[in-house]
ZATORFI-847899 format. One line per 3 residues: number of its first residue (from 1); for each residue x, y, z of C-alpha. Coordinates in nm, 3 decimals, decimal comma. Layout:
<sites>
NUM> X Y Z; ... .
</sites>
This chain:
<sites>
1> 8,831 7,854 7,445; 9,072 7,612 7,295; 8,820 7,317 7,400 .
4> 8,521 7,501 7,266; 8,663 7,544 6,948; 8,815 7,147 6,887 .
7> 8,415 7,034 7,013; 8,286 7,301 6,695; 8,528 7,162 6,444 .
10> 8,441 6,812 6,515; 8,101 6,926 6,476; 8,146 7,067 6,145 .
13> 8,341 6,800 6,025; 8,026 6,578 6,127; 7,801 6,784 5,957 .
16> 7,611 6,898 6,210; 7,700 7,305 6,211; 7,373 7,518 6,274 .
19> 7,340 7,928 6,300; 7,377 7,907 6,659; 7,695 7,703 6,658 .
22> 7,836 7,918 6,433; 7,738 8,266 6,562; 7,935 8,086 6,881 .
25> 8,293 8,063 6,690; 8,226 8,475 6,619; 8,189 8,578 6,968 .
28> 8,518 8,360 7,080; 8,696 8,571 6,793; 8,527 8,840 6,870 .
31> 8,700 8,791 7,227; 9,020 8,684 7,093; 9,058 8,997 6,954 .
34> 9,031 9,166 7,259; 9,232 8,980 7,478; 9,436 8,730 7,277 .
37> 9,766 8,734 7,111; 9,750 8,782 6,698; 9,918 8,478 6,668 .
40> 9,561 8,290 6,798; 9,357 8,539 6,662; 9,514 8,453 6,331 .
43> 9,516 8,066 6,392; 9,124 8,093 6,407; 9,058 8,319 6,159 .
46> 9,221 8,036 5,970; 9,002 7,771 6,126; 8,678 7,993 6,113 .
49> 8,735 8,021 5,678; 8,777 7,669 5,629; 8,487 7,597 5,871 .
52> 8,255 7,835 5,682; 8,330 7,761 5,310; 8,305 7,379 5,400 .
55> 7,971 7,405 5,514; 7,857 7,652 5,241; 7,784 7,941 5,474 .
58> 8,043 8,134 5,235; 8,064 7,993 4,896; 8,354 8,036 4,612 .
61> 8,255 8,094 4,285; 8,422 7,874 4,040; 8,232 7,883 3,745 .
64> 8,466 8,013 3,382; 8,468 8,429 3,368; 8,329 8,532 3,007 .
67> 8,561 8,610 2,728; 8,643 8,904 2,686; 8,737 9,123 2,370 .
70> 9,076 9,209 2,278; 9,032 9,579 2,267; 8,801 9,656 2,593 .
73> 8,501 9,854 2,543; 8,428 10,158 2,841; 8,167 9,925 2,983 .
76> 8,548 9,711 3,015; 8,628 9,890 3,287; 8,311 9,919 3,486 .
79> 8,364 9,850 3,925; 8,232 9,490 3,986; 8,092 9,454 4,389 .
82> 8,250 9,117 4,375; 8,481 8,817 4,173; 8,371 8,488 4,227 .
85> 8,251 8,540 4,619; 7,903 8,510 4,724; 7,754 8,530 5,107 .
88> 7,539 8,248 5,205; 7,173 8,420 5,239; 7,109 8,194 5,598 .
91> 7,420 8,365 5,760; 7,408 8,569 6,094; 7,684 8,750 5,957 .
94> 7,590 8,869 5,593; 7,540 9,202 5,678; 7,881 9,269 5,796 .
97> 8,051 9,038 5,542; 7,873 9,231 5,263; 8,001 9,513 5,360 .
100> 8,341 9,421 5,414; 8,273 9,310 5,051; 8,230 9,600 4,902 .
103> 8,501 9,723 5,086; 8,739 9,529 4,963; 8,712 9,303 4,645 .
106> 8,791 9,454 4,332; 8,874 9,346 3,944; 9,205 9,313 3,833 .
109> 9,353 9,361 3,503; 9,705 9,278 3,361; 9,881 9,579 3,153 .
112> 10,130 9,451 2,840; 10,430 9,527 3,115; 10,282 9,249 3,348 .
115> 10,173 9,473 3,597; 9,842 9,405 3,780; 9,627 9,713 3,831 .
118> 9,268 9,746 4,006; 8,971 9,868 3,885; 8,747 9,861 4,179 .
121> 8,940 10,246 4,281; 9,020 10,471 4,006; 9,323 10,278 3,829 .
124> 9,654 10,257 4,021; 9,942 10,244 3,717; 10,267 10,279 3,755 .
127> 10,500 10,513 3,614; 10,627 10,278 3,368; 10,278 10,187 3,263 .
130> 10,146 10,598 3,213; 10,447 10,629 3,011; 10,436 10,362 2,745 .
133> 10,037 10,228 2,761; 9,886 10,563 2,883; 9,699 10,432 3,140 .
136> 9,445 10,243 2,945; 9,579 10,027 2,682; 9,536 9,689 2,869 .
139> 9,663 9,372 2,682; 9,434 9,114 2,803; 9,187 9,098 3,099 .
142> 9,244 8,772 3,305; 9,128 8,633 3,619; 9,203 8,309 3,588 .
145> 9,559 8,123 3,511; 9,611 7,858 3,265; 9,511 7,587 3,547 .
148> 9,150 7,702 3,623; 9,289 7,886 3,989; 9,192 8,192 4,078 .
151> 9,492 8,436 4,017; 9,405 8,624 4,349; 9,407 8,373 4,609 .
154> 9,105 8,240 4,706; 9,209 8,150 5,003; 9,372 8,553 5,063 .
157> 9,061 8,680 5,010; 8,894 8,467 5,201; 9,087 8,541 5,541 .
160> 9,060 8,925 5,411; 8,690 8,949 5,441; 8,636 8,744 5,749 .
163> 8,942 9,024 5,895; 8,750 9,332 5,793; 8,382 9,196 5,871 .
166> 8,547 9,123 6,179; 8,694 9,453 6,263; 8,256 9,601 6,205 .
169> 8,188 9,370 6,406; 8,447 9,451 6,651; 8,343 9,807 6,646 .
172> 8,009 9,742 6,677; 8,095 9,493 7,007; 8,310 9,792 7,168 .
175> 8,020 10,064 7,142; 7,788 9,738 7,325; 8,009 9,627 7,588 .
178> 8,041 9,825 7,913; 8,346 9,639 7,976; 8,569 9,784 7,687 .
181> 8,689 10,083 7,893; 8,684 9,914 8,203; 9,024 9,905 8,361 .
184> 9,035 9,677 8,694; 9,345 9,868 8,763; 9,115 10,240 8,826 .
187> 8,948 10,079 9,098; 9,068 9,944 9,426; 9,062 9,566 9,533 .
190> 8,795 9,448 9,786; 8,769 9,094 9,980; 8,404 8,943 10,037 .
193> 8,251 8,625 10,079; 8,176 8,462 9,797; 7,850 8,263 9,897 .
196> 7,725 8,003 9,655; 7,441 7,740 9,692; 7,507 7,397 9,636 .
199> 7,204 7,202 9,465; 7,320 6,819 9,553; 7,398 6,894 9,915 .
202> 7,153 7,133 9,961; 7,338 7,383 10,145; 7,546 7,706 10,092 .
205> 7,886 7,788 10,100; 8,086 8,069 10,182; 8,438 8,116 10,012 .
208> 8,677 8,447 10,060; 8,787 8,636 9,725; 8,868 8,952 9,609 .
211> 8,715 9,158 9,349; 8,761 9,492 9,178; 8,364 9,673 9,180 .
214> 8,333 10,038 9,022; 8,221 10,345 9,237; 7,940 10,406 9,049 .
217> 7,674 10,238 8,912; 7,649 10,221 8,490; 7,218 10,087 8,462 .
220> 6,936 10,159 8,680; 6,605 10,035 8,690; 6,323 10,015 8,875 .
223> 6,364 9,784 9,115; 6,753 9,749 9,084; 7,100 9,869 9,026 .
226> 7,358 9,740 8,869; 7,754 9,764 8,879; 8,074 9,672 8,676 .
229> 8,299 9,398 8,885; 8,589 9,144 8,809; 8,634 8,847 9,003 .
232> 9,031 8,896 9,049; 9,116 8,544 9,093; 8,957 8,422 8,727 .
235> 8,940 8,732 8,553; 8,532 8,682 8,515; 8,333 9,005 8,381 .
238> 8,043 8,980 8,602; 7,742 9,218 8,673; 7,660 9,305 9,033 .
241> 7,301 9,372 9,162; 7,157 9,572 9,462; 6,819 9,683 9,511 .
244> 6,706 10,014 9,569; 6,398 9,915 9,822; 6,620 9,894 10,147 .
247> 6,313 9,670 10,275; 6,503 9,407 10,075; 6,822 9,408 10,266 .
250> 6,787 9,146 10,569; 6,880 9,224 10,865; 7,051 8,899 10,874 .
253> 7,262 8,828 10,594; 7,205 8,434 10,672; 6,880 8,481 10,621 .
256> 6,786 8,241 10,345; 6,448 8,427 10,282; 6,556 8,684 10,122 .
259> 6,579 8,823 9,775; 6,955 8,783 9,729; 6,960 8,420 9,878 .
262> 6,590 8,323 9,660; 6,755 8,459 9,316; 7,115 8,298 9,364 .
265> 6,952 7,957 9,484; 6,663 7,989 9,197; 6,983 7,993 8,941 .
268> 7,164 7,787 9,082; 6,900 7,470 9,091; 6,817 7,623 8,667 .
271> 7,196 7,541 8,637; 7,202 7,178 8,796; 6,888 7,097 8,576 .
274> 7,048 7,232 8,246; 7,364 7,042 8,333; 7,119 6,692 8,402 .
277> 6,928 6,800 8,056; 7,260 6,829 7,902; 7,394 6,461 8,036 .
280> 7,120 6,300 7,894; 7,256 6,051 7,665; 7,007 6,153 7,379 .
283> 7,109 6,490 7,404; 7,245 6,683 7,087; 7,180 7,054 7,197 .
286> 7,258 7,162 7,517; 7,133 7,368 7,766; 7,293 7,607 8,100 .
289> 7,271 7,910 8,282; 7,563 8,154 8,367; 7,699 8,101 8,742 .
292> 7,506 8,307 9,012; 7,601 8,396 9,369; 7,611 8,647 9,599 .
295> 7,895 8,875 9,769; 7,938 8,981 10,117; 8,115 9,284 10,135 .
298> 8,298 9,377 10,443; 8,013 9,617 10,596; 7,754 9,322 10,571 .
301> 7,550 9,420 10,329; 7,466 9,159 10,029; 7,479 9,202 9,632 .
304> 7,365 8,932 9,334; 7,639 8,908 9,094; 7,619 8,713 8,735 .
307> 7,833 8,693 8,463; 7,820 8,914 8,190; 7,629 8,795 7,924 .
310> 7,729 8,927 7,580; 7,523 8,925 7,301; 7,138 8,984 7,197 .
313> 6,843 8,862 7,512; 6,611 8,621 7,391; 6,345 8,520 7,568 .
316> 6,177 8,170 7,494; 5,878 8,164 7,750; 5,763 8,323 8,100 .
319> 5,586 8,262 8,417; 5,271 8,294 8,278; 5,263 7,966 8,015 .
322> 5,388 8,176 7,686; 5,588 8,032 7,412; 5,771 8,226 7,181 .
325> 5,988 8,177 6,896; 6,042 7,849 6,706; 6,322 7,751 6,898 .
328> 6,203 7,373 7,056; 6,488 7,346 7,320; 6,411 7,567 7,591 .
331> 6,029 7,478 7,595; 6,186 7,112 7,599; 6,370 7,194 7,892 .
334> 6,064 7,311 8,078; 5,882 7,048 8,030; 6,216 6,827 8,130 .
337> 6,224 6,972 8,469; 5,888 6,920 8,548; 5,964 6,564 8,480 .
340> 6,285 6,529 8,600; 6,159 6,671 8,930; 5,871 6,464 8,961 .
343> 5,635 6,755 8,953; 5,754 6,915 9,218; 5,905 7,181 9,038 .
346> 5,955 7,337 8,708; 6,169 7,611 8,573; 6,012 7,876 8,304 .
349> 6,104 8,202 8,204; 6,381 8,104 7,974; 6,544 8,394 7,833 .
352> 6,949 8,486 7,764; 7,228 8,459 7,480; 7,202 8,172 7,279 .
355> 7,195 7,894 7,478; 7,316 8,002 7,761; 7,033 8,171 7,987 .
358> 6,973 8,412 8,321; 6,732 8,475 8,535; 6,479 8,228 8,530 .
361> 6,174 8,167 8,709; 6,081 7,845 8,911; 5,722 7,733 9,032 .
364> 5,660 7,456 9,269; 5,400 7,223 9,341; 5,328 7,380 9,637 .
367> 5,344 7,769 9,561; 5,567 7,778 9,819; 5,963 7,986 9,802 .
370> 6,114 8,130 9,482; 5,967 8,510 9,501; 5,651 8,598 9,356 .
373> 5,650 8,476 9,056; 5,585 8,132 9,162; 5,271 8,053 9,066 .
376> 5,273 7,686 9,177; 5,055 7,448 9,005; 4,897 7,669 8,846 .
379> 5,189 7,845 8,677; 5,280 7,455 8,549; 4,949 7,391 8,376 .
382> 4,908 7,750 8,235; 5,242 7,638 8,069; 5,119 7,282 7,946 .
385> 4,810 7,402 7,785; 5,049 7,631 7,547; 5,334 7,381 7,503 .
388> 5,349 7,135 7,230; 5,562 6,849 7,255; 5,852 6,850 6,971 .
391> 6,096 6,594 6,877; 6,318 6,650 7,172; 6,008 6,611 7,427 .
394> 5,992 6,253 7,215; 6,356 6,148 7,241; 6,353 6,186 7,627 .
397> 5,980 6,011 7,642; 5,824 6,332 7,787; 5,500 6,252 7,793 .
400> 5,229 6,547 7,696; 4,944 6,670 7,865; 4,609 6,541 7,733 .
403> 4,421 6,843 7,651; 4,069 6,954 7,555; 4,034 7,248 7,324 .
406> 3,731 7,400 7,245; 3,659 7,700 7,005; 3,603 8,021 7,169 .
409> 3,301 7,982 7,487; 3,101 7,678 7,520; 2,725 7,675 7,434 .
412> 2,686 7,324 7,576; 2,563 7,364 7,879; 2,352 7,010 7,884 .
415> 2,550 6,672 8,021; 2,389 6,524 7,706; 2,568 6,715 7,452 .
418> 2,918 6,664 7,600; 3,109 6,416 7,388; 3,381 6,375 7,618 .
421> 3,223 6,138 7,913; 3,499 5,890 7,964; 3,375 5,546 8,050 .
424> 3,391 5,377 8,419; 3,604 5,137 8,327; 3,874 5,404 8,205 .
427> 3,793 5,678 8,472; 3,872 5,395 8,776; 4,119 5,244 8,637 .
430> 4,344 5,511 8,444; 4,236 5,342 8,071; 4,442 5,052 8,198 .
433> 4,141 4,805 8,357; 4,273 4,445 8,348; 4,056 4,108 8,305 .
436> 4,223 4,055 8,701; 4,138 4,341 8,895; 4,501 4,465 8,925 .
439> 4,517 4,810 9,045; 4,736 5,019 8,872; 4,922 5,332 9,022 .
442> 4,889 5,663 8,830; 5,080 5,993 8,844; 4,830 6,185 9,094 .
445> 5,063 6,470 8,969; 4,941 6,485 8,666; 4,592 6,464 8,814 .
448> 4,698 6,825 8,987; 4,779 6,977 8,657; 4,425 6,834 8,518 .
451> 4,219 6,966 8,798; 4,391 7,310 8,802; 4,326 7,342 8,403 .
454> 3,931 7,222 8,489; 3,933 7,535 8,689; 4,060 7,735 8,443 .
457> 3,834 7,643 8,196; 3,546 7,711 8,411; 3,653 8,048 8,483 .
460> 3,722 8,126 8,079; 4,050 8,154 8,172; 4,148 8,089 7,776 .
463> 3,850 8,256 7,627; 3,821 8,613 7,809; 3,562 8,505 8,086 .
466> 3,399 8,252 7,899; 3,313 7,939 8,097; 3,436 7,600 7,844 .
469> 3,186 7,383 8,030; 3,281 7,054 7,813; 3,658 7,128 7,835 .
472> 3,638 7,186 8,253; 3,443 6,871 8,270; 3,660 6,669 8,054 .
475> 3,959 6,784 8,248; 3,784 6,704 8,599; 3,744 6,343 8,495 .
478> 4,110 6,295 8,376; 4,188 6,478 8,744; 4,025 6,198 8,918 .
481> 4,143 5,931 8,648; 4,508 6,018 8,759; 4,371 6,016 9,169 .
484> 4,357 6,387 9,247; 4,150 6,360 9,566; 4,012 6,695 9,481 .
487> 3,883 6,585 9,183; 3,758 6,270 9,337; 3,516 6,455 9,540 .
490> 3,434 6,732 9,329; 3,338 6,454 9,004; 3,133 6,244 9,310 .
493> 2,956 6,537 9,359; 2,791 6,572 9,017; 2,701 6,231 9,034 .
496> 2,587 6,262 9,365; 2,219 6,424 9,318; 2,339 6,700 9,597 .
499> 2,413 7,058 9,534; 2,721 7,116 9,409; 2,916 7,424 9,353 .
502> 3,118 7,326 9,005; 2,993 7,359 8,689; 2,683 7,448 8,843 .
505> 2,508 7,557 8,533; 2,530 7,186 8,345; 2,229 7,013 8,376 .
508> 2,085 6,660 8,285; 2,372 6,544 8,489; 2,225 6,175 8,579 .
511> 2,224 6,027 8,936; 2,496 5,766 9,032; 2,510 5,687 9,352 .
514> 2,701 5,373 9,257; 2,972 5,526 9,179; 2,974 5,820 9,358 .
517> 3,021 5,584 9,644; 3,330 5,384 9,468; 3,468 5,761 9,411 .
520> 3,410 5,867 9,789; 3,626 5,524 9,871; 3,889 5,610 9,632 .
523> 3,935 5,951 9,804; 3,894 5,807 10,179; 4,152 5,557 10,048 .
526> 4,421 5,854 10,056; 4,314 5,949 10,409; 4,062 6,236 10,313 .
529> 3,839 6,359 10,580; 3,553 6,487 10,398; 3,522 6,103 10,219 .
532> 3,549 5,937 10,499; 3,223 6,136 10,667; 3,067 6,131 10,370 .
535> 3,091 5,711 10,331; 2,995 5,732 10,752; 2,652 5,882 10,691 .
538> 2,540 5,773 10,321; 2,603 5,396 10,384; 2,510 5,419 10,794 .
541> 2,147 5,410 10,698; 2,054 5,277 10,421; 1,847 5,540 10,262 .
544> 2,106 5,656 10,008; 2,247 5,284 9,964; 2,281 4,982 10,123 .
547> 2,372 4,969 10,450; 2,799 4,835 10,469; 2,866 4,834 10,814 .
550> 3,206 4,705 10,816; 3,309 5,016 10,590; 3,145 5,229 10,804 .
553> 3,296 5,137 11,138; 3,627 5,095 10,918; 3,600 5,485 10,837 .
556> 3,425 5,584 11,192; 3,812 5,408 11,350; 4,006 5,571 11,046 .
559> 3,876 5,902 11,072; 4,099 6,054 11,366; 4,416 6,014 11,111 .
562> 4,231 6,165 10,819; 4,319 6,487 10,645; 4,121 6,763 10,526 .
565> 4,107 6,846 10,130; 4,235 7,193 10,040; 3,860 7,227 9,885 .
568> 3,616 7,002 9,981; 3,313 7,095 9,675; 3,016 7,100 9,991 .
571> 3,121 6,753 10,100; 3,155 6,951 10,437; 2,826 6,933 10,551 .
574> 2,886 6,542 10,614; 3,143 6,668 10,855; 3,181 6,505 11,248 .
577> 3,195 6,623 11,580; 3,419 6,450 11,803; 3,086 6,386 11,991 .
580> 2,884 6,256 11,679; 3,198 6,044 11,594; 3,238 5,863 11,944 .
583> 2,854 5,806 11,926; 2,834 5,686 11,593; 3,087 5,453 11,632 .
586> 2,946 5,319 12,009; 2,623 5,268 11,834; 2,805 5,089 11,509 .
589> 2,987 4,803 11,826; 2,693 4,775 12,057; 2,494 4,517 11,852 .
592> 2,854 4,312 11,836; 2,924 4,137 12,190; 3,282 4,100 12,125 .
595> 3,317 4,484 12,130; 3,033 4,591 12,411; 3,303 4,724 12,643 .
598> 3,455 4,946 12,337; 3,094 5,066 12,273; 3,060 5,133 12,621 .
601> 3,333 5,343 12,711; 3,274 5,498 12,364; 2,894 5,623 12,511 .
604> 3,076 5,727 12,840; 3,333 5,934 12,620; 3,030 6,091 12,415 .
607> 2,859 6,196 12,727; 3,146 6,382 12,875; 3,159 6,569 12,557 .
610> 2,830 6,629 12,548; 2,812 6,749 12,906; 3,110 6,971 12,795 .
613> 2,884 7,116 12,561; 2,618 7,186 12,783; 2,359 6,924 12,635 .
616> 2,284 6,786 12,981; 1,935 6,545 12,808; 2,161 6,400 12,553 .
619> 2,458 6,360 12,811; 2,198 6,158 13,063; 2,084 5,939 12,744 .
622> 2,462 5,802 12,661; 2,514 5,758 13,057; 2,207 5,535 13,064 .
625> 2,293 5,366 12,727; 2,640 5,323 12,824; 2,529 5,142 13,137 .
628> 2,308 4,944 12,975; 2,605 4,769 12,722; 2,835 4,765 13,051 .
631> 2,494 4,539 13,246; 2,529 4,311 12,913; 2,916 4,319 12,988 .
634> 2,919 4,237 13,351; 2,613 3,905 13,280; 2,828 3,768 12,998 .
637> 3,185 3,820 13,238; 3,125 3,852 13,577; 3,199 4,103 13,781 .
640> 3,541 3,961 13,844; 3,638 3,982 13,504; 3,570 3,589 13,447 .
643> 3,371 3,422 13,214; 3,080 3,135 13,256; 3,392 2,892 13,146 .
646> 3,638 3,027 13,395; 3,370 2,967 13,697; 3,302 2,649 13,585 .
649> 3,694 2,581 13,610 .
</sites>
């Protein structure tokens, strides 16, 4: 606390106190008050008054009372709310210092026996004063001494009204916190395994303590309950969970599927984020979550436990890609994590007390682990297209998400009337073509996010069902701009000429079979099946375009490590057998003599396969052609394996 407080007064000294800072030093009075001595309590009170009238969240009054007459009139004696104290209107604590206010200040008048009396009450005199001025014949009305100071203490008066708005706002933190009447004493001591997940070493960790936990529970929801509990050993105020479906209790309690383990790991890796966010050197408002774990207690059975959070739950964004609020540094954090992780991850859902947050949500790249409320890449670009980058975003060079926004549905449904056709150069070559040829590497991450947000726009995902034809195309091309193999093929489909099965309803799209071809290569280049049987048949023949036959026996020797696409956009009817690929690639060698024995035992392997398959005419036809190659073998060789050279030798 001590720490906390020197890092806020060097902050105000800098000039650099906000509401949030401030509303920090309350709650650490707030908790002084509870569990401190006066003596600290006092010592920042002190702090707090000089902190708060420096930086004009509490202003003095100095400006010269007006004169007043020497024989006061009734109106003389009227109550005034307040002397020379005003309450900045910006501060999270007016209400309460108002009212300790009005509680409190009152106008003070000096009777001819030099006796100061209030008026804010009706007038206290003293005996002296009823006797010989009757209680209202007042010499002179003065609030100010011959120097300019206030005769009541400023700086009295002052610490008085940050005491008593203190004390409401004491009151008001007892009747809030379940912890007042909590007495760790009631309730009997327990030892359990303390098990933690360590983010760096990606592990967890088991540690023996002992904690006080009440009988009975003090919430309930739906899904969970929730208990009262003090770590002994630091004295934490923490909150522990339990669900009521008993389908959530493993049977294992090292099994790191479960709820308990996915919630205490999901905060944990928040919490090693927000402490990387908060390291960054351009950093000026940090970020972290309150310390998560779970307890084993000695009958096996598991319960979440977090530190109580005290104060009012804000939430900044969810799962689902809303913003709230005004407040830029959570929605900078998301968007940090996302790059800080690569895009493998990113963690929404940012709610808590100030900055210090609970129970977040993380989606991965892959859908896969964190509950069910990881929405994977999806989840990511439903939060990009409502983000906008602030000046935090800037200082750490977070780079935004190019986006396409169109008002309401889209009535363009012609390729003509989209104005968003990026040119070849730009959609190979990421924008970045050189005069060289240099390839340049681009985040195919980012092409993930783009082709997921084409989707959604052609499902009016944004617009209540409405398909945003030129926004889904636009997004599609920056998909396979950033190398999304997806998008590769599904963009190389529309330029194809074939039937495709996106954005089926645009027409006038033109024919390219140019560069449908240079986008089937990009995708085969990343080991994608359906490219690689596509390239196999359209440039085998040379009805579609020219025959290449050294990319096609490239692909036809590549294609047993090649990968299927999670969605292939009809590029699977170009598919391969293993019997069409051993005799497409035999007939691709026989014409070459160096490889006649490959293309021979390639027509032997087709013709076992095809015998397999019960296709006994096509089986005999491989046999025969496979004998043939082997006869062109055997004259060039010899049928000991030596050539026309080595007989002549």
């Amino acid at each position: 606390s001590y720490s906390f407080c020197t890092l806020l007064v060097s902050q105000l000294e800098q000039k650099t106190m906000e509401t949030e800072i401030l509303d920090g030093i309350l709650q650490e009075l707030k908790h002084a008050m509870l569990e401190g001595p006066k003596e600290t309590l006092l010592e920042r009170v002190r702090q707090l008054k000089r902190m708060l009238v420096r930086e004009g969240v509490l202003q003095a009054d100095t400006s010269a009372p007006p004169s007043r007459p020497s024989t006061p009139s009734p109106a003389h004696f009227r109550k005034r709310s307040s002397v020379g104290f005003h309450v900045h209107r910006n501060s999270p604590f007016k209400d309460e210092v108002t009212l300790a206010t009005r509680q409190f200040v009152h106008f003070q008048r000096l009777c001819k026996h030099g006796h100061w009396h209030g008026t804010a009450h009706p007038p206290h005199l003293c005996n002296q004063c009823v006797a010989n001025c009757g209680g209202g014949a007042w010499t002179r009305a003065k609030v100010r001494d011959s120097a300019g100071g206030l005769i009541y203490s400023e700086k009295k008066r002052i610490s008085s009204l940050l005491k008593q708005a203190m004390h409401i706002a004491l009151h008001k933190y007892r009747k809030s916190n379940p912890y007042v009447n909590f007495k760790p004493a009631g309730h009997g001591k327990m030892e359990v395994q303390k098990i933690t997940y360590d983010v760096p070493e990606n592990r967890w960790k088991s540690t023996p303590i002992e904690i006080t936990l009440e009988s009975s529970s003090f919430a309930k929801g739906a899904m969970r309950e929730c208990w009262r509990m003090i770590e002994l050993g630091t004295q934490a105020r923490c909150v522990a969970k339990k669900y009521l479906d008993p389908k959530h209790e493993p049977e294992d309690p090292e099994d790191d599927s479960s709820v308990y383990h996915v919630d205490t790991k999901m905060q944990a890796v928040a919490k090693y984020y927000a402490e990387e966010f908060s390291k960054h050197p351009e950093c000026w408002d940090t970020v972290d979550f309150i310390e998560a774990y779970m307890v084993q207690k000695p009958d096996g059975t598991l319960m979440s436990i977090e530190h109580y959070l005290d104060g009012k739950y804000v939430k900044h964004n969810n799962n689902s890609g809303y913003c709230f609020g005004s407040k830029t540094t959570p929605q900078a954090f998301t968007h940090y994590t996302w790059a800080k992780s690569e895009g493998e991850l990113m963690i929404v859902d940012i709610q808590g007390v100030g900055e210090l947050y609970t129970d977040p949500q993380i989606h991965t790249r892959d859908g896969v682990g964190y509950g069910e409320g990881n929405l994977g890449t999806a989840g990511m670009a439903l939060f990009f297209h409502s983000h906008v980058c602030n000046h935090i975003c800037q200082t750490f060079n977070l780079a935004p998400l190019e986006l396409h926004h169109e008002v309401g549905g889209s009535s363009k449904t012609s390729f003509e009337d989209f104005r968003t056709v990026l040119p070849t150069s730009r959609l190979l070559n990421g924008g970045l073509a050189s005069a060289e040829g240099v390839h340049h590497n681009v985040d195919s991450k980012t092409g993930e996010l783009h082709m997921v947000m084409a989707d959604l726009h052609s499902k009016g995902r944004f617009t209540e069902g409405i398909t945003q034809y030129e926004s889904a195309f636009h997004h599609l091309q920056m998909a396979a701009m950033y190398e999304d193999v997806p998008a590769l093929l599904c963009l190389a489909r529309m330029y194809s000429g074939f039937d495709r099965d996106f954005l089926e309803d645009v027409s006038d799209v033109p024919d390219n079979h140019d560069l449908t071809i240079i986008l089937l290569q990009k995708a085969y280049s990343f080991g994608n099946r359906e490219a690689c049987c596509a390239l196999i048949q359209l440039c085998s023949d040379g009805a579609y375009t020219p025959v290449n036959r050294a990319l096609v026996v490239d692909c036809l020797r590549a294609y047993p490590q090649t990968t299927p696409a999670k969605k292939d956009y009809l590029w699977s009817n170009f598919s391969l057998t293993p019997l069409t690929h051993a005799a497409a690639l035999a007939r691709m060698l026989e014409d070459d003599p160096e490889t006649y024995q490959e293309s021979a035992d390639l027509y032997n392997e087709a013709a076992e396969l095809a015998m397999a398959s019960g296709k006994g005419n096509l089986a005999t036809k491989y046999f025969m052609k496979a004998e043939e190659i082997q006869a062109l073998v055997d004259d060039d060789f010899g049928e000991d394996g030596e050539g026309e050279e080595g007989k002549a030798f």
